[in-house]
DRENLOTOR-461989 format. One line per field, with one value per residue: x, y, z of N, C-alpha, C in turn. Coordinates in nm, 3 decimals, always signed. Example, Ala and Ser with C-alpha at 12.3 -4.5 7.8 and 13.67 -1.06 7.14 Angstrom:
REM DRENLOTOR-461989
npx: +1.319 +1.285 .
npy: -0.569 -0.225 .
npz: +0.780 +0.708 .
capx: +1.230 +1.367 .
capy: -0.450 -0.106 .
capz: +0.780 +0.714 .
cpx: +1.320 +1.290 .
cpy: -0.330 +0.003 .
cpz: +0.780 +0.787 .
END
This chain:
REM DRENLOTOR-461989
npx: +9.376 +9.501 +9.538 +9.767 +9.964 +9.957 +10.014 +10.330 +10.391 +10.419 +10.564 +10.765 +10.847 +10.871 +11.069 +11.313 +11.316 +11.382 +11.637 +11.758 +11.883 +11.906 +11.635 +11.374 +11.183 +10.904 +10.844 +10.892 +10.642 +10.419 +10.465 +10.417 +10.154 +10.001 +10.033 +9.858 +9.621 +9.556 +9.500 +9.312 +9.149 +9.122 +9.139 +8.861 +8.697 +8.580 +8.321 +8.322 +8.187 +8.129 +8.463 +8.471 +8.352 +8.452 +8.779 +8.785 +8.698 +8.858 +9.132 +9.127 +9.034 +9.262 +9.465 +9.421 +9.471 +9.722 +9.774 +9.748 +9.909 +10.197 +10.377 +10.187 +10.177 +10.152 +9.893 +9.772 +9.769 +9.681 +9.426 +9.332 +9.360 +9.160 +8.949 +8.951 +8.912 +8.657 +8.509 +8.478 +8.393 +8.074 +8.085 +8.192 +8.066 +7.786 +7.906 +7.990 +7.857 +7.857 +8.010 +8.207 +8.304 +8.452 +8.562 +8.805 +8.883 +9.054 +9.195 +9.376 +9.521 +9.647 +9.762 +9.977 +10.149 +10.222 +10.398 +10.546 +10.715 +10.763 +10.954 +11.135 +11.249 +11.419 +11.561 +11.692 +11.785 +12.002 +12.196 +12.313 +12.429 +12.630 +12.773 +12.850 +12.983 +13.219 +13.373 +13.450 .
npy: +11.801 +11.785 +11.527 +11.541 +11.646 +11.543 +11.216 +11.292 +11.386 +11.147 +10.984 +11.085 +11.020 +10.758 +10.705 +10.793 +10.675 +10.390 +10.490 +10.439 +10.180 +10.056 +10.057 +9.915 +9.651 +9.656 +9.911 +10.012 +9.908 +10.024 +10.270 +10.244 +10.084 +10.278 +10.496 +10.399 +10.316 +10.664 +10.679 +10.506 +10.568 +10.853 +10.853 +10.692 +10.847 +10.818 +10.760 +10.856 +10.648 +10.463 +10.411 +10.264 +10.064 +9.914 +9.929 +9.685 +9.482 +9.482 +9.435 +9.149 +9.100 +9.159 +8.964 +8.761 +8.756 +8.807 +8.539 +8.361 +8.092 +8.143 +7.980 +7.893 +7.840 +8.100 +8.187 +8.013 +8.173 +8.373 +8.358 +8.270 +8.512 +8.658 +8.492 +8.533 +8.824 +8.837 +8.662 +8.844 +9.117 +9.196 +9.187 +9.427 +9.609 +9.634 +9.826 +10.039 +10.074 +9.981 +10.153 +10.305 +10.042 +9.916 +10.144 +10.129 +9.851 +9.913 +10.108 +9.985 +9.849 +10.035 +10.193 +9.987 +9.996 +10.237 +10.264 +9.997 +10.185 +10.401 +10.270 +10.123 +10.369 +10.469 +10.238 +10.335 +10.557 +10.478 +10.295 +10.428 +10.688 +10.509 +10.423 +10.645 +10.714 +10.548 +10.652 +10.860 .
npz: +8.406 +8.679 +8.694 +8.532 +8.664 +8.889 +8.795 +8.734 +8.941 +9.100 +8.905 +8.891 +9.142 +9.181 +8.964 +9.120 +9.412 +9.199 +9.165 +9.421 +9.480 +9.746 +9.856 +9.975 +9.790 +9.873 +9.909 +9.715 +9.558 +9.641 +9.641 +9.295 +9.298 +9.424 +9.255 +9.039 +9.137 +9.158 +8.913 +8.750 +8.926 +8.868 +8.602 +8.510 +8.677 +8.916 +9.156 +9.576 +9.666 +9.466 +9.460 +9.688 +9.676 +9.377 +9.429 +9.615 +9.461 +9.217 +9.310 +9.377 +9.132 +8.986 +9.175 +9.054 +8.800 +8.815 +8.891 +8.688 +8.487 +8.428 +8.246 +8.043 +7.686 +7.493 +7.355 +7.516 +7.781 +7.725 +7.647 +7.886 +8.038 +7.927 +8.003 +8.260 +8.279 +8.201 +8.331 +8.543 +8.418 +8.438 +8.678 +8.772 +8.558 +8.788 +8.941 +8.767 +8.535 +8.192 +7.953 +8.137 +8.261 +8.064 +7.939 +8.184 +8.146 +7.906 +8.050 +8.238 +8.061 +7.969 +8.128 +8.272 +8.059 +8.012 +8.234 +8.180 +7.972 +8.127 +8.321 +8.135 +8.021 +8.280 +8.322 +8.054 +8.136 +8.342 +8.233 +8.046 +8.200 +8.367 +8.113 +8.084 +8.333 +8.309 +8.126 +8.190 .
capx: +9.503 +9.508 +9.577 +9.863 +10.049 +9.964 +10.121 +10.423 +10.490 +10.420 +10.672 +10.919 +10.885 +10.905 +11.223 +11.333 +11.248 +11.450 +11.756 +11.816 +11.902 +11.874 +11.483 +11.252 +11.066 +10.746 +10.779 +10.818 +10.540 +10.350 +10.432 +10.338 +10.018 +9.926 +9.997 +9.773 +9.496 +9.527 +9.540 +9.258 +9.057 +9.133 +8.993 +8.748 +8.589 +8.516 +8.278 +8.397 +8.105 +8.148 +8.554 +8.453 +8.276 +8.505 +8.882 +8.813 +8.672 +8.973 +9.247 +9.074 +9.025 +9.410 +9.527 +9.337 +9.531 +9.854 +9.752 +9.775 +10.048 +10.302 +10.423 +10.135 +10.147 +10.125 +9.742 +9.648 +9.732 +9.612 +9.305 +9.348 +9.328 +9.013 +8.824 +8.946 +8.845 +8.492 +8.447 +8.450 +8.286 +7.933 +8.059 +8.236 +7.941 +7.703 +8.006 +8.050 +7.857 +7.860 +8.088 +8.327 +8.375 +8.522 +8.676 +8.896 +8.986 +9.128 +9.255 +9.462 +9.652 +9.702 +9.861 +10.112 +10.211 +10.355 +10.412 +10.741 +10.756 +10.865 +11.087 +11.262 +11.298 +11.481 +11.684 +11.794 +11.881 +12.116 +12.263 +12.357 +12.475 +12.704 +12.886 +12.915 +13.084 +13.328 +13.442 +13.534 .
capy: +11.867 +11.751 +11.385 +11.521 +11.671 +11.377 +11.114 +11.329 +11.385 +10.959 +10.897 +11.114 +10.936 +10.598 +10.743 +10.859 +10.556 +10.346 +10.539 +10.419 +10.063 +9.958 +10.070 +9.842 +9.650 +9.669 +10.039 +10.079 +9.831 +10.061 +10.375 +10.197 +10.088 +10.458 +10.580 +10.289 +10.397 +10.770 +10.700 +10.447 +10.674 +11.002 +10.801 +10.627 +10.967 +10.740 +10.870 +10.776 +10.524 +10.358 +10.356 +10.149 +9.901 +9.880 +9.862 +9.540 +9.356 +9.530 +9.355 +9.042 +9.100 +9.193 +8.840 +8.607 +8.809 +8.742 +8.377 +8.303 +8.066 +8.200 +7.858 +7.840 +7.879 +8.251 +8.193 +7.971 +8.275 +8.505 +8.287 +8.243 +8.636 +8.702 +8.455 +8.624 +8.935 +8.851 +8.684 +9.025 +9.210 +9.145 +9.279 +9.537 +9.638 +9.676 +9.938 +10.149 +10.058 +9.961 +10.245 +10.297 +9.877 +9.918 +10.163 +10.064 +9.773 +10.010 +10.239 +9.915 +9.832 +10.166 +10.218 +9.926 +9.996 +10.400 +10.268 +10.011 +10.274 +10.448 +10.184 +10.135 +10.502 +10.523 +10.174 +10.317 +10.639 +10.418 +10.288 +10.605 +10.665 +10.410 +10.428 +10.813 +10.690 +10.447 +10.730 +10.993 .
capz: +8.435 +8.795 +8.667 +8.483 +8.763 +8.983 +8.728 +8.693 +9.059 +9.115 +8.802 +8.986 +9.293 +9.080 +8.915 +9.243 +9.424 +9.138 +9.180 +9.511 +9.483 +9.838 +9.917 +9.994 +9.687 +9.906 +9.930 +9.534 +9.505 +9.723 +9.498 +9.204 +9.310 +9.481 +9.076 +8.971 +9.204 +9.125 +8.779 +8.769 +8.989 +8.767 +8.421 +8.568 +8.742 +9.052 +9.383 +9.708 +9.668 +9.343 +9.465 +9.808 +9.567 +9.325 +9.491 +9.685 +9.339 +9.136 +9.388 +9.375 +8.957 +8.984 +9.203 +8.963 +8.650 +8.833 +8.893 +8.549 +8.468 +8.278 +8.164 +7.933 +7.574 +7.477 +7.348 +7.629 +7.863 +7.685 +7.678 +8.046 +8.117 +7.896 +8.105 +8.413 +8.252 +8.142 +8.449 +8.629 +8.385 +8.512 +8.838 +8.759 +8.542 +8.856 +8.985 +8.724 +8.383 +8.090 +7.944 +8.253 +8.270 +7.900 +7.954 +8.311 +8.111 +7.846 +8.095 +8.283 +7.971 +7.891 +8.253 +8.265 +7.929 +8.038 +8.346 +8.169 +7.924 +8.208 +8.383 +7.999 +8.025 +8.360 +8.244 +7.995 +8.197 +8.413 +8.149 +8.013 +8.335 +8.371 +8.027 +8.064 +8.423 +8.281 +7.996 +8.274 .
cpx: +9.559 +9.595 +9.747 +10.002 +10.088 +10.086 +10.319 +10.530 +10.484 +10.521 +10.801 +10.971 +10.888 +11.062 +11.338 +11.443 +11.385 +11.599 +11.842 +11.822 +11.869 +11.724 +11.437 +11.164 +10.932 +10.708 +10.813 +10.706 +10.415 +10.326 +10.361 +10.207 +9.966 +9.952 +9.889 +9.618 +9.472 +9.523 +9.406 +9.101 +9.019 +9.056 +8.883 +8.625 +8.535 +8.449 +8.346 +8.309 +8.171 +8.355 +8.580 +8.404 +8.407 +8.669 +8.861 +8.835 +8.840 +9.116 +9.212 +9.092 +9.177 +9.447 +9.496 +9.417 +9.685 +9.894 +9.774 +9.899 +10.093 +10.377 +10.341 +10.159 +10.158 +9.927 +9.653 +9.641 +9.718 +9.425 +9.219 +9.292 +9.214 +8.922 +8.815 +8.864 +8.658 +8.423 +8.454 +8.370 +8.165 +7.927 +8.121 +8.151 +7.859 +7.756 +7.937 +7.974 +7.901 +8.006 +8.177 +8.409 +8.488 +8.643 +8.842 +8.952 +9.084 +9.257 +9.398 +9.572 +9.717 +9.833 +9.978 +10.156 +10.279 +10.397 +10.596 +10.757 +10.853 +10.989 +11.170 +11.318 +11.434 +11.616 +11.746 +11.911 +12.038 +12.261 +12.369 +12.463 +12.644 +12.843 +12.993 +13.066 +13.233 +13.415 +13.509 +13.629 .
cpy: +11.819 +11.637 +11.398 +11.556 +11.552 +11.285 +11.173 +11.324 +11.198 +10.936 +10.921 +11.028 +10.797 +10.652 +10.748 +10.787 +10.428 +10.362 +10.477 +10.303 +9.964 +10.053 +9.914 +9.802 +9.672 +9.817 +10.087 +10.069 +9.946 +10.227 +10.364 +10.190 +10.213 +10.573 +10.500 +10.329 +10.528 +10.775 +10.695 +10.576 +10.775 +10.971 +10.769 +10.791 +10.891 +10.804 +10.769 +10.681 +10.413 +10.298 +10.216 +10.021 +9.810 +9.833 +9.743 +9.471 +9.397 +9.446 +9.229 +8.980 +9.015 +9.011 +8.754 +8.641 +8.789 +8.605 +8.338 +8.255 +8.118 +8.099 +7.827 +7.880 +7.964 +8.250 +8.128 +8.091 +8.366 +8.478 +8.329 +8.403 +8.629 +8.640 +8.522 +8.769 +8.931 +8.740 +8.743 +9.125 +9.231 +9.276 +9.402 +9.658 +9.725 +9.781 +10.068 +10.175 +10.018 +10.011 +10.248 +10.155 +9.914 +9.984 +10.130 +9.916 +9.809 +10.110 +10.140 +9.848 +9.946 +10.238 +10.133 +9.958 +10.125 +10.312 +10.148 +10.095 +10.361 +10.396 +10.141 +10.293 +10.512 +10.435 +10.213 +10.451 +10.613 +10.375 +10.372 +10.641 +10.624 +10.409 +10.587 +10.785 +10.634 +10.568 +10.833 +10.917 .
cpz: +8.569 +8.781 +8.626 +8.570 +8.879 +8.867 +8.706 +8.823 +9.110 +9.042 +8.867 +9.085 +9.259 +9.060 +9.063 +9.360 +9.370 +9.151 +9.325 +9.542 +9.614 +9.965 +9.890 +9.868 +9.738 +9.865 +9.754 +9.508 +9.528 +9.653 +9.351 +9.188 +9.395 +9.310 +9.001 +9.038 +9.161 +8.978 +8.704 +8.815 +8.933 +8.641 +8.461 +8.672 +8.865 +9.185 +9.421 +9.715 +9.624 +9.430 +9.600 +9.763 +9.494 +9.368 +9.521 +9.589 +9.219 +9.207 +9.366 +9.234 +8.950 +9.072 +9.118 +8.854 +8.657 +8.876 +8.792 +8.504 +8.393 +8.227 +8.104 +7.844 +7.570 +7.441 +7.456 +7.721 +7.857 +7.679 +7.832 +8.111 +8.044 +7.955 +8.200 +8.347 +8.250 +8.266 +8.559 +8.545 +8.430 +8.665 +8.800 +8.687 +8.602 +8.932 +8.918 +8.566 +8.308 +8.002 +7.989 +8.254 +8.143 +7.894 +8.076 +8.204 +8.030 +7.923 +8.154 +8.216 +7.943 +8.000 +8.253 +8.139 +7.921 +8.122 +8.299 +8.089 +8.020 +8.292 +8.278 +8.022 +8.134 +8.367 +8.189 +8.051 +8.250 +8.329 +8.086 +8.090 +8.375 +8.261 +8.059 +8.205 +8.412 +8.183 +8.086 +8.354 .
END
């Protein structure tokens, strides 16, 4: 229940955030990834141990996953991420298990995938927005 209040007041402040055209991309970026951490953190059931372990290798995971050209193929870089992936599993593993690994990779598609759900959402708000503006 905790999680769900958290993600709701983060989406706001995404939405929020969005609305105001001339912020700072760092300081969205910076909301984003503080819902990505609490999110992350919340599935994952993380101690303050396991999360001192794991953050560093998760940023690290995370640069190598945005290294991936995006001028390859669609299968080479889809290729491209499952190596990155499965070479972190191992470590990520000695974190968190077996179980937990599996799932965090589950949980990281499952996050960007609300997460444009929610930035289609607030697009199309604008949108909305916009026509309704032009009609009055």
């Amino acid at each position: 229940m905790k999680y769900l209040f958290l993600v709701a007041f983060l989406f706001t402040g995404i939405s929020f955030s969005q609305a105001q055209d001339n912020e700072n991309p760092a300081k969205k970026e910076q909301r984003i990834q503080a819902l990505y951490v609490a999110y992350i953190t919340e599935q994952l059931n993380l101690t303050e141990s396991e999360a001192q372990k794991f953050w560093p290798l998760q940023k690290q995971y995370d640069n190598e996953i945005k290294a991936v050209n995006p001028n390859l193929g669609e299968l080479d870089r889809q290729q491209a991420i499952l190596d990155v992936k499965k070479r972190y599993q191992d470590r990520f593993i000695k974190i968190l298990g077996n179980a937990r690994t599996d799932d965090f990779f589950k949980k990281d598609v499952e996050f960007r995938k609300k997460l444009i759900e929610q930035l289609r959402k607030i697009r199309q708000e604008r949108q909305n927005e916009r026509r309704q503006n032009r009609n009055h």
